[in-house]
C-alpha positions in Angstrom: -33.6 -171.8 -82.7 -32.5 -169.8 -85.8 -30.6 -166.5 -86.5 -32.2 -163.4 -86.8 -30.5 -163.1 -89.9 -32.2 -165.7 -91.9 -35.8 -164.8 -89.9 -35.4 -161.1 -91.5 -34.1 -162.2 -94.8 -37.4 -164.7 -95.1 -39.3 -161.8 -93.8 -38.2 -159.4 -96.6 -38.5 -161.6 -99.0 -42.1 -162.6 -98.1 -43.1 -159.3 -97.9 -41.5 -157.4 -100.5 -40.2 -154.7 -98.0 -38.1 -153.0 -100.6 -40.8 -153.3 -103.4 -43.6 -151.8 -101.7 -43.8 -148.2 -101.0 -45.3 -146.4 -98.1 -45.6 -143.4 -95.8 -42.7 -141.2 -95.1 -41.2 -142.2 -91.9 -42.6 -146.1 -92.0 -38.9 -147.5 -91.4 -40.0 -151.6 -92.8 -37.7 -154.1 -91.7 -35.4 -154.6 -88.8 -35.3 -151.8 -86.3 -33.4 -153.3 -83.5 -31.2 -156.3 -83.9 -30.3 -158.9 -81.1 -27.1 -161.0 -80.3 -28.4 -163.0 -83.8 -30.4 -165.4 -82.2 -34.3 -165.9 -82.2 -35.7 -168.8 -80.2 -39.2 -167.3 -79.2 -41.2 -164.7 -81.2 -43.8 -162.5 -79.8 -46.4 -160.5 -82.4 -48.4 -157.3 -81.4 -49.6 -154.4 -83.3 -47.5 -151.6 -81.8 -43.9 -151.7 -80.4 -45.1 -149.2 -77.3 -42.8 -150.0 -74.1 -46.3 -151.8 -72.5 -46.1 -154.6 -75.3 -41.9 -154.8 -75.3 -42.2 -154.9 -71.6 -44.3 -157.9 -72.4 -42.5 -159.7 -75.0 -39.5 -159.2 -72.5 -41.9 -161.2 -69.7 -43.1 -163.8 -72.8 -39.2 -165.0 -73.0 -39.4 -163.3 -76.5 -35.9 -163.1 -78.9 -37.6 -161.2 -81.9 -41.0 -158.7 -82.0 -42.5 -158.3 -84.6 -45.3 -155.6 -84.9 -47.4 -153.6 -87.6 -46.7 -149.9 -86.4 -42.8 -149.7 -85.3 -41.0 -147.5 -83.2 -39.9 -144.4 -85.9 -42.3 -143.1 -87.7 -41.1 -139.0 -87.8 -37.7 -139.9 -88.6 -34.4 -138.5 -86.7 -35.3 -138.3 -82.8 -34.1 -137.7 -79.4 -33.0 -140.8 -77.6 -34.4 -139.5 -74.3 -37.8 -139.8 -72.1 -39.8 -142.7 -73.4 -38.2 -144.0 -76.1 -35.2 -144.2 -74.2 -36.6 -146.6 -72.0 -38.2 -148.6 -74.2 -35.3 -149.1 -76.2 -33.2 -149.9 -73.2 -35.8 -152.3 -71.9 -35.4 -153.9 -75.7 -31.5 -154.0 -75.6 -31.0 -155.1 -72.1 -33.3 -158.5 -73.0 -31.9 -158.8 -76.2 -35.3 -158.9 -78.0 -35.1 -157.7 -81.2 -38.0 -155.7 -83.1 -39.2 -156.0 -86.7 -41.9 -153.7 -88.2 -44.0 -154.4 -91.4 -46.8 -151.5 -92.3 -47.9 -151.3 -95.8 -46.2 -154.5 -96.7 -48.2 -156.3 -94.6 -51.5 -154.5 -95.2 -51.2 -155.8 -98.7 -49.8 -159.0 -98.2 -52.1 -161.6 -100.5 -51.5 -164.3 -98.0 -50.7 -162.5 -94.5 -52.1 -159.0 -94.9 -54.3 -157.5 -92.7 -56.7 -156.6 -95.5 -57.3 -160.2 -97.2 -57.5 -161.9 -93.6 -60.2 -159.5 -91.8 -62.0 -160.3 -95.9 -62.4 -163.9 -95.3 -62.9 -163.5 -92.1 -66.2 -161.5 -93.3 -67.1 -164.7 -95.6 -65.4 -162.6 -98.3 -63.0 -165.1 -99.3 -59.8 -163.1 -100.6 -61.8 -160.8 -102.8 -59.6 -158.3 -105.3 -56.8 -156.1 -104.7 -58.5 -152.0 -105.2 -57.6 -148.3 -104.4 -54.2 -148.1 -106.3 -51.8 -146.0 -103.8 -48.2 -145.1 -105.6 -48.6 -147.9 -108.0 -50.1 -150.7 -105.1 -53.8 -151.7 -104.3 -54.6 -150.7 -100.7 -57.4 -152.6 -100.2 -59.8 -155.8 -100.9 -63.4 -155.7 -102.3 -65.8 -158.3 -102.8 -69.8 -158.4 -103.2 -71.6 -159.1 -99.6 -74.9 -161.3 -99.9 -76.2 -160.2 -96.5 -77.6 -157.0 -94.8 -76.0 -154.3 -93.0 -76.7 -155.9 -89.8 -75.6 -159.2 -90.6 -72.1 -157.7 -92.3 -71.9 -155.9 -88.9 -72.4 -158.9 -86.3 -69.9 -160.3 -88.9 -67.7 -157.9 -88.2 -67.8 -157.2 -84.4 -67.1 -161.2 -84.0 -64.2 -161.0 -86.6 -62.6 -158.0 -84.6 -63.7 -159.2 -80.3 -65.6 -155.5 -80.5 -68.0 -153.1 -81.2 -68.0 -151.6 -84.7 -69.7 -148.4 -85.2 -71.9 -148.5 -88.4 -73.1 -145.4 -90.9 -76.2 -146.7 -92.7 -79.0 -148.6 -92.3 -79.2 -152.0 -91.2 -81.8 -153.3 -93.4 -79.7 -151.9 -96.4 -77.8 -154.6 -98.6 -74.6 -154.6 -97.9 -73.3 -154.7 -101.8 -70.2 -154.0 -102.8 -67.8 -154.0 -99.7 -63.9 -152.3 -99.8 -62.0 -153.1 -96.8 -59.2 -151.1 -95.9 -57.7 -151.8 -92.3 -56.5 -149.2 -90.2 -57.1 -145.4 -90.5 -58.4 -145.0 -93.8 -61.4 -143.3 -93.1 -61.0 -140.4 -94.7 -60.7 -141.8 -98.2 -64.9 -141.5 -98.5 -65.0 -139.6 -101.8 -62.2 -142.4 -102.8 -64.5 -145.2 -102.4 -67.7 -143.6 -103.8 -65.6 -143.1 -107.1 -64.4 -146.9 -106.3 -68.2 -147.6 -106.5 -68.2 -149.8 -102.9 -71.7 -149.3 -101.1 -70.0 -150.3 -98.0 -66.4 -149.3 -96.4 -65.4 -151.4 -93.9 -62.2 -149.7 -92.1 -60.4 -149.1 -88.3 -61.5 -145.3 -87.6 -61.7 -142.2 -89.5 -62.2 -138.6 -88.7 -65.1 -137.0 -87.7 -66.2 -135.6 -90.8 -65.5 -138.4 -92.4 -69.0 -140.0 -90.9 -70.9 -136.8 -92.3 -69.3 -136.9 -95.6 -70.3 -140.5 -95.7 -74.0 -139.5 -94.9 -74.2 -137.3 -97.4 -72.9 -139.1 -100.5 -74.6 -142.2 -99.4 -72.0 -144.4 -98.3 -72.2 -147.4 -95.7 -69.5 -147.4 -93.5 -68.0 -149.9 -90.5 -65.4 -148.4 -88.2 -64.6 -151.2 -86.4 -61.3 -149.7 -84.4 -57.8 -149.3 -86.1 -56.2 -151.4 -83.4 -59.1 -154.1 -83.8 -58.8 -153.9 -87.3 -54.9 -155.1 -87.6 -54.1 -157.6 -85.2 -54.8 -160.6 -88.3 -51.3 -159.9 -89.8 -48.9 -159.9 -87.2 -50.7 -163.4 -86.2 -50.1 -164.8 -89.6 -46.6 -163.9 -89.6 -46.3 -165.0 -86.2 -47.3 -169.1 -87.9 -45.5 -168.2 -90.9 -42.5 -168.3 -88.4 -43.6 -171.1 -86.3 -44.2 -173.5 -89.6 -40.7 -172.2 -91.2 -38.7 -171.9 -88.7 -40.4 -174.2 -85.8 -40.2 -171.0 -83.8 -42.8 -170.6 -80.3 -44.9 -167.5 -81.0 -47.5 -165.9 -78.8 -50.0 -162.7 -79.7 -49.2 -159.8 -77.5 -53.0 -158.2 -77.1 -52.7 -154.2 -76.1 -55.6 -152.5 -77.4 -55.8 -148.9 -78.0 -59.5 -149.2 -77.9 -59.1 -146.8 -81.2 
């Protein structure tokens, strides 16, 4: 067991919540606190009422997840997100929410993790955002097809590819999540191939016609590495029981 308290103080301070900027309405940190106490931990991408309602099941004290529950800021306690926050309150499982932090994180981001787990190793940090790298690049021996097969293993699904297989892969950027329509970005980057979650449509025809490789492998797919490293990081700090909560989009 351990309080809450000391969980999100390491968590901050791992992370750099305060340090690192992101998008307006990304609330970082602890969004709903517990009676102080954290004896099981459940990790998931999203804090939608189908995963709390799981955590709740799991025995979970503390959730922590990659997209949280505010992201347009002041709202009406009422419909959904009364329920899931009632569902939260009455089990007394607190929720912590890391986005951008944990995309970058060197160690436990979603970015360097899904990069070794292409063979990348931990490549370097590019794309600078408000004074922080995005992303990770690194050279790719192997084909299209290879980096792709790579890829769909890496993420348990299909990942739709923009190029041709036989093409060298080159220089790859990852950038986890819904970056896809940052294609002029990485052409000026100089990466042959972007490997991201989804993008929008034109993104694939913009691609096409500046030449660029990309692999949308899903933006749920994409980010389920971080949460499981934080959910270890806990376990090996704090001897806390963890357990992944899987609910794909299937986007």
């Amino acid at each position: 067991m351990a309080k809450l308290s000391e969980v999100v103080g390491f968590l901050e301070k791992e992370l750099n919540t305060e340090g690192v900027p992101d998008y307006p309405g990304a609330y970082n940190g602890l969004q709903l606190q517990n009676g102080g106490e954290v004896r099981r931990v459940a990790c998931a991408v999203d804090a939608s009422q189908p995963v709390i309602e799981k955590a709740v099941a799991k025995g979970a004290d503390l959730l922590v997840v990659h997209h949280g529950m505010f992201w347009q800021g002041v709202r009406m306690l009422t419909g959904s997100a009364y329920t899931k926050l009632k569902i939260a309150m009455d089990s007394g499982l607190a929720i912590y929410s890391s986005h951008i932090p944990l995309d970058i994180h060197p160690e436990f981001g979603n970015n360097v993790r899904l990069s070794r787990e292409l063979g990348l190793g931990d490549g370097e940090p590019f794309f600078d955002w408000k004074g922080i790298f995005l992303g990770r690049r690194a050279n790719y021996k192997g084909n299209l097809e290879l980096l792709r097969k790579t890829l769909e293993l890496a993420v348990g699904g299909p990942a739709l590819l923009r190029g041709d297989e036989t093409t060298p892969a080159g220089l790859v950027g990852i950038i986890t999540g819904g970056a896809g329509s940052e294609i002029e970005a990485m052409v000026k980057e100089g990466i042959d191939t972007f490997v991201t979650g989804e993008g929008p449509h034109w993104s694939h025809s913009l691609a096409e016609e500046l030449g660029l490789n990309v692999l949308y492998a899903g933006h749920y797919a994409t980010e389920t590495f971080g949460v499981k490293a934080l959910g270890q990081l806990l376990n090996d700090q704090f001897c806390l029981d963890w357990s992944f909560v899987d609910h794909p989009s299937g986007l």
